[in-house]
N, C-alpha and C positions, 0 to 999 in steps of 0.2 A: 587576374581572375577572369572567369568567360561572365560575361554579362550576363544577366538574368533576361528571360522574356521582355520585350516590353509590353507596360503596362499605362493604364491610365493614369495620370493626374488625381490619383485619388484625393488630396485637398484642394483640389483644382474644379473639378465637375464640369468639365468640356460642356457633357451633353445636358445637363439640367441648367449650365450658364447659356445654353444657347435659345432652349427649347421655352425654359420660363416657366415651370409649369408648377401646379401647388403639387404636394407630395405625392409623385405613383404610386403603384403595391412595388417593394420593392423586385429586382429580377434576379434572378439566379446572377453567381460574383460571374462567372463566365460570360454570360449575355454582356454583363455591365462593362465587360472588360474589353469584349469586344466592338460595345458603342462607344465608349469613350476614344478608343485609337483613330475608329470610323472618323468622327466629328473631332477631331482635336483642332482641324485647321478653318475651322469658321468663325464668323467674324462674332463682334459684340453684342448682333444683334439691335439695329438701330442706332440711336443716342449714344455717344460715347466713344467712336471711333479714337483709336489710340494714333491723332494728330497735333498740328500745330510746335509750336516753339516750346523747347525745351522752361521745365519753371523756374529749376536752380539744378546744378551741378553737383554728384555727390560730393558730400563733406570731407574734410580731413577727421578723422577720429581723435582728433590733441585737442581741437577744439570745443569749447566748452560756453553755454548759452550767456549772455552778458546780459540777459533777460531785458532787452528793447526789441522790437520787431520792426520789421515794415511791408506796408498791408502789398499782399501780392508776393513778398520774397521766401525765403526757407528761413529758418532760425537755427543758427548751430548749436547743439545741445546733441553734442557726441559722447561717445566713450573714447578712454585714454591707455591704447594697451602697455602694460609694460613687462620689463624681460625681453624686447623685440630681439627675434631670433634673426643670427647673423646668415645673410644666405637661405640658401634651400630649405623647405625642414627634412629629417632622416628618411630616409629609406621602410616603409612599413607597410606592416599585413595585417590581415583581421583573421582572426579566429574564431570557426561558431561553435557557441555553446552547444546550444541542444537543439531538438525538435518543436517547435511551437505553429500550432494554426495560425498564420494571418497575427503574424507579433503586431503590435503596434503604437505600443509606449510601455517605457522604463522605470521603475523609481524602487530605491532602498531605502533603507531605512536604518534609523542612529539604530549605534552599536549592533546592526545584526547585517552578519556579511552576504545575507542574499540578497539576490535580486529579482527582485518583482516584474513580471510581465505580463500587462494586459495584450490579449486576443481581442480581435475587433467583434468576435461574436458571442462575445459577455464573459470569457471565463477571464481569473486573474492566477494567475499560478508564480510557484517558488522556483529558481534555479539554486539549489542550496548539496554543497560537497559535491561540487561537477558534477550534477544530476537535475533534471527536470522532477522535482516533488510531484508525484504520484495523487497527492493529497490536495484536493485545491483549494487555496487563498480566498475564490469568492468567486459565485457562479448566480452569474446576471443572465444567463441564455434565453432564459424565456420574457424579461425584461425588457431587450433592446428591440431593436429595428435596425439589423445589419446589412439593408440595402446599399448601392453606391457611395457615399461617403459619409454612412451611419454609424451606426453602432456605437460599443463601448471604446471612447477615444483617448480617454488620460486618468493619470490615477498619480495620485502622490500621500506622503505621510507627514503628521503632523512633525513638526519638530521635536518633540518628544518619543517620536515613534508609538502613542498609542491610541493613535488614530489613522484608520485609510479613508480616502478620497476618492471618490472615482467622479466621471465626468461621462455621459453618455445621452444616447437617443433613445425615449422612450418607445413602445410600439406604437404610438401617434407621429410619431418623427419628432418629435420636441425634447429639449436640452434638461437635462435633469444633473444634480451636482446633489450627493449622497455621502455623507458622512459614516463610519461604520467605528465600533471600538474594536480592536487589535488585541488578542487576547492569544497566545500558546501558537502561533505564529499562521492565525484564521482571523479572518471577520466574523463579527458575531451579528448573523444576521440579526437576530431580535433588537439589535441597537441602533439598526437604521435612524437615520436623521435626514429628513430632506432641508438643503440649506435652499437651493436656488430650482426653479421653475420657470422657463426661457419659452415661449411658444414659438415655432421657427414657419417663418410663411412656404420657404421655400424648403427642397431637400437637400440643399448642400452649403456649403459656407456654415457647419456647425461651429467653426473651432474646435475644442476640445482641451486644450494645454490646462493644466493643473499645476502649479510651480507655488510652495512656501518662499515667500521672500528672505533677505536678509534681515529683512526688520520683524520677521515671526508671523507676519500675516498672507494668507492664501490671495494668490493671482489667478484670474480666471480669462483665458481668452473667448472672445467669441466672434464670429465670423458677422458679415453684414446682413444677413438672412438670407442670401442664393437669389436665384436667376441671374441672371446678366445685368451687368453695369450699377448694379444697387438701384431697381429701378424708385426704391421708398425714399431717396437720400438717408439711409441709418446711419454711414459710415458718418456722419457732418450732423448728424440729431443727436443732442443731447439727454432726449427724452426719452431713450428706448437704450437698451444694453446690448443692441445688436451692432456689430461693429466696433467693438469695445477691447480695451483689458481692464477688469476690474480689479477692485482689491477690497479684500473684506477681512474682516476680522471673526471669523466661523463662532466664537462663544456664543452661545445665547441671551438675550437679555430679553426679559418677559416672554411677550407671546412673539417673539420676533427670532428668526432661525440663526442669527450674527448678526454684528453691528458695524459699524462704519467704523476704520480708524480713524483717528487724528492725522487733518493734515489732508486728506481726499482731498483733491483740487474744488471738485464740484458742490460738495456738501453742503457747502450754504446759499450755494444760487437756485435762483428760482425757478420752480422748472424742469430741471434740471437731475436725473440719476444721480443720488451720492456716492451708489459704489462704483464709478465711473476714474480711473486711474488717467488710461490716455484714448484715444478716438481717432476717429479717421481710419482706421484699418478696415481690407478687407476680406484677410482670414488669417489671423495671427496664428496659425498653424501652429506653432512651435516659438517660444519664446523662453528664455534662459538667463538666469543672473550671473556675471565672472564671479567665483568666490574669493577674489585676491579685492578685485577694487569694488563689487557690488554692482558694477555695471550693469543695464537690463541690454539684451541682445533680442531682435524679433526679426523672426523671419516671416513676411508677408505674404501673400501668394497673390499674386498680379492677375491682369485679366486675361488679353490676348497676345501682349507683345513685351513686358516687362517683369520681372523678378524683384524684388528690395529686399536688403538688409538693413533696417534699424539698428541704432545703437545711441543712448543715453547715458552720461552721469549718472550715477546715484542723487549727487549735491544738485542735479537739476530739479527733484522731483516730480511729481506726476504734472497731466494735466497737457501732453504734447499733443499734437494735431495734425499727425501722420498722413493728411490732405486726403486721399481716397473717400468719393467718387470725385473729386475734381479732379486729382492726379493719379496716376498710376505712374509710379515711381516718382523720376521728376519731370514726367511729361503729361502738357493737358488732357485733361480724359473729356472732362464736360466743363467746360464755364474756366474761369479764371481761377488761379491758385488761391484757395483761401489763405486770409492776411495770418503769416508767422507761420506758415505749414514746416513740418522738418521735414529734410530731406534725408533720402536714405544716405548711410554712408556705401553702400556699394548696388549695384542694380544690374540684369545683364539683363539680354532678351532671347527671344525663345527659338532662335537660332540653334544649329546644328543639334537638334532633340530634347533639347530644355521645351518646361511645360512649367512647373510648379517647385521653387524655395522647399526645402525642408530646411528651418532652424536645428542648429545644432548649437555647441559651450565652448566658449576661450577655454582652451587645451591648459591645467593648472598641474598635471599629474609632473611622476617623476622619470619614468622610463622613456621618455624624451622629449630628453632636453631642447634638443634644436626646434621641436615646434612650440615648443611652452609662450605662451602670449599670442598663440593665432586663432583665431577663428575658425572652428571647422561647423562645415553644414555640405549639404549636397542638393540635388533637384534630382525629384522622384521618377520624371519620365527618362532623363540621363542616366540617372542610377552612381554617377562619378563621384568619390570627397573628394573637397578642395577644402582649403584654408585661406582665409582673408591672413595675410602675414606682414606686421608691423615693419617697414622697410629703413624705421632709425634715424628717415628723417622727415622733421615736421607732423611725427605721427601719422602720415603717410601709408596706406595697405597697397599692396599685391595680390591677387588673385593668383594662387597658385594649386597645379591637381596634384592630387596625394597619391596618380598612379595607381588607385583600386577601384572597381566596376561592381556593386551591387546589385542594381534595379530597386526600384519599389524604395526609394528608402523612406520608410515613412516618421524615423524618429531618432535621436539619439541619446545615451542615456551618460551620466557619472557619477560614479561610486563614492565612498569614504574618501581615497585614497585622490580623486581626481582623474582615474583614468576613466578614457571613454569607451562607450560602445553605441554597435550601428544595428538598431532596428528595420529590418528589412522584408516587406509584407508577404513577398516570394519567397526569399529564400531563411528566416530566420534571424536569429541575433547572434551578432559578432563583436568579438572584442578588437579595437586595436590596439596593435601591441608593436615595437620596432623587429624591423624584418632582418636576421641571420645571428 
C-alpha cells in the first residue's frame, strides 16, 4: 500500500515533550501537524538524556516472575505465547471499512456484531451491515479539547454490553472517564455517570486506553502528565494516578463513583492510590489482554530514542514497576534502575522513522492461522505492522513486518471472533484479513 502522509507522534507530543509548557489554546490539527514533524528531532530537554549502560536486556516471553528481585536488576514477569507460528506469518491485506473523521479507538460489544468507533473529536459512531450508521452512538463534540494529543481517546463496554465507556479531555484539557447506559444501540445521555476525574498539568501524555479485563473489571491507562522527561517523577509516585494502569471496579458503593477490587497491589499501603494496577509507565497508549492465556500486553511510548513492549502473566498479578523515569526502556534515563523494574520484552529505537509504539493484541482469530500467537502493534510515525512472533524456542520473539504501510496508526481493535483491525488517524479503519 502507498504510505500515508507522515505525521506526528500523536501519543508522543514531540513538541509539548520538548517545549514544557502548561496547556496552550489548542491549534488548528494542521499547524499541530506541522509542529510536531518540525521538532521531532530534539532532545529531552535537560535531565534525562537517553545515556549510560544498558539496565537489563529484553526478556524472553516463557519466562515468568519467581517473585525475588534484586535491587538495581529487571524482574521477569513475562507472557507465554502459545500456538508459536512455524516460519513467516501469511501473506495479508487490510480492508477499509468506511469513512470516519480522525478514527481513533475501537471496541464491540457482546452479542452485537458492530463496531464502535470513536473520532478524536467526540463523536462515537456504529459501523453496522457494511455501512457507517448515519445515527450516532454518542456525541461529546462540544465536551472535549481536540488539540494535539486530546480529545476523545478510548471507549469500551461493559461485559455485559450495557454500558459504554469512554475516556476523554475535558475543555480544560483534563482526563475525564464517563460511564453512559446502552439502550437500542445509543447512549443515553441522561445516564451519564462520572467515574474518574484526572487534572493533567501538562497537554499530552493523557493516555486514554479503556480495556475490561478478564477478571470483569475496567483498566484504565494514564500517561505520566507530559512535558519532557516526567519532570514531577509521577511515573515512580505512588501518590498520584499519573503514570499509571489502573483498575477499578465502576459499581458504585455509597457516595463513591467504583470501588477497589480485591487484590489491587497498592490498596493497603500507606500513602499510596488503590486503584493503582502497575507504575512506572510513561504513556500506556494502548494496552491489551491475550484472550487465550489473559496475558496483559502494553505498548509504552518512550521519550527520544526508545520504544517498549510490555508483556506480563496474568498469575503475576498487578503491582509491576515498568521503571520510567529512570529508564526508558532498558536504558538509563535518570538515576539508577529502580530495584525489581521489569523489563520490556521487545524495545526498538527511533531509527529509520520510528517515533511512537502503538499497542496492538496476540493475533487469536481464525482466518490465519500462521500468525495465531503473535503480537501485532505498529509505530505511528512508521505507519508499518509488525508482529512479535513466538520462534518455538525458549519462548523466544522475532520481530517480523507484515508488509502493509498505514500511517497514523493510532489503534487496534478485535472482534467477537478474534479477528483484528487497524485504526488509522489519516486514512481510516481497516480490517486485516489474509491476502488472495
Amino acid at each position: 500500500m502507498t504510505p500515508a502522509a507522515a505525521g506526528p507522534p500523536y501519543p508522543h507530543s514531540t513538541m509539548a515533550r520538548c517545549a514544557g509548557s502548561r496547556r496552550p489554546a489548542p491549534a488548528p490539527l494542521g499547524v499541530v501537524l506541522a509542529a510536531f514533524v518540525t521538532l521531532a528531532a530534539c532532545g529531552g530537554g535537560g535531565s534525562g538524556a537517553s545515556t549510560g549502560p544498558t539496565a537489563a536486556a529484553p526478556r524472553s516471553p516463557s519466562s515468568i516472575a519467581s517473585g525475588t528481585t534484586t535491587p538495581g536488576a529487571a524482574t521477569e514477569a513475562t507472557a507465554t505465547a502459545t500456538a508459536a507460528p512455524a516460519g513467516n506469518p501469511p501473506p495479508m491485506r487490510v480492508v477499509k471499512l468506511g469513512d470516519f473523521s480522525e478514527p481513533i479507538a475501537l471496541a464491540v460489544r457482546a452479542g452485537d456484531p458492530s463496531l464502535y468507533v470513536a473520532e478524536k473529536g467526540g463523536l462515537v459512531k456504529a459501523f453496522r451491515h457494511g455501512a457507517v450508521d448515519r445515527a450516532l452512538v454518542l456525541n461529546l463534540s462540544g465536551q472535549v479539547s481536540s488539540g494535539g494529543e486530546q480529545g476523545l481517546l478510548g471507549l469500551a463496554f461493559s461485559p455485559d454490553g450495557d454500558h459504554l465507556y469512554v475516556d476523554y479531555t475535558d475543555t480544560g484539557g483534563d482526563t475525564r472517564v464517563a460511564e453512559y447506559a446502552f439502550t437500542s444501540g445509543r447512549a443515553d445521555i441522561g445516564s451519564r455517570r462520572q467515574l474518574l476525574a484526572v487534572d493533567q498539568p501538562f497537554d499530552n501524555h493523557n493516555g486514554g486506553q479503556l480495556v475490561f479485563g478478564p477478571d470483569g473489571f475496567l483498566y484504565i491507562g494514564l500517561g505520566d502528565g507530559g512535558s519532557g522527561g516526567d519532570p514531577r517523577g509521577n511515573g515512580q509516585r505512588l501518590d498520584t494516578l499519573l503514570g499509571k494502569i489502573l483498575r477499578i471496579d465502576p459499581t458504585p458503593s455509597g457516595s463513591g463513583p467504583y470501588t477497589i477490587p480485591p487484590g489491587n497491589p497498592f490498596a493497603a499501603r500507606e500513602g499510596a492510590r488503590p486503584e493503582i494496577w502497575a507504575y512506572g509507565l510513561r504513556n500506556p497508549w494502548r494496552f491489551t489482554f491475550d484472550r487465550e492465556t489473559d496475558a496483559m500486553w502494553i505498548g509504552d511510548v518512550g521519550q527520544d530514542a526508545y520504544e517498549e513492549v510490555d508483556a506480563v502473566e496474568a498469575s503475576a498479578g498487578g503491582g509491576q514497576n515498568y521503571g520510567w523515569n529512570r529508564l526508558e526502556g532498558t536504558h538509563e534515563f535518570t538515576g539508577d534502575p529502580p530495584a525489581g523494574a521489569v523489563a520490556p520484552v521487545h524495545e526498538y529505537t527511533h531509527g529509520d522513522g520510528n517515533c511512537s509504539v502503538t499497542g496492538g493484541y496476540v493475533y487469536r482469530g481464525a482466518t490465519m492461522p500462521g500468525l495465531r500467537g503473535s503480537y501485532v502493534f505498529s509505530d505511528y510515525c512508521k505507519g508499518d505492522l509488525r508482529a512479535l512472533v513466538p520462534t518455538g524456542r525458549s519462548g523466544q520473539l522475532r520481530s517480523v513486518a507484515l508488509g502493509i504501510t498505514l500511517g497514523a496508526v493510532a489503534s487496534f481493535g478485535e472482534d467477537a471472533s478474534g479477528e483484528l483491525y487497524v485504526v488509522s488517524l489519516s486514512s481510516g479503519v481497516h480490517r486485516l484479513e489474509p491476502r488472495g
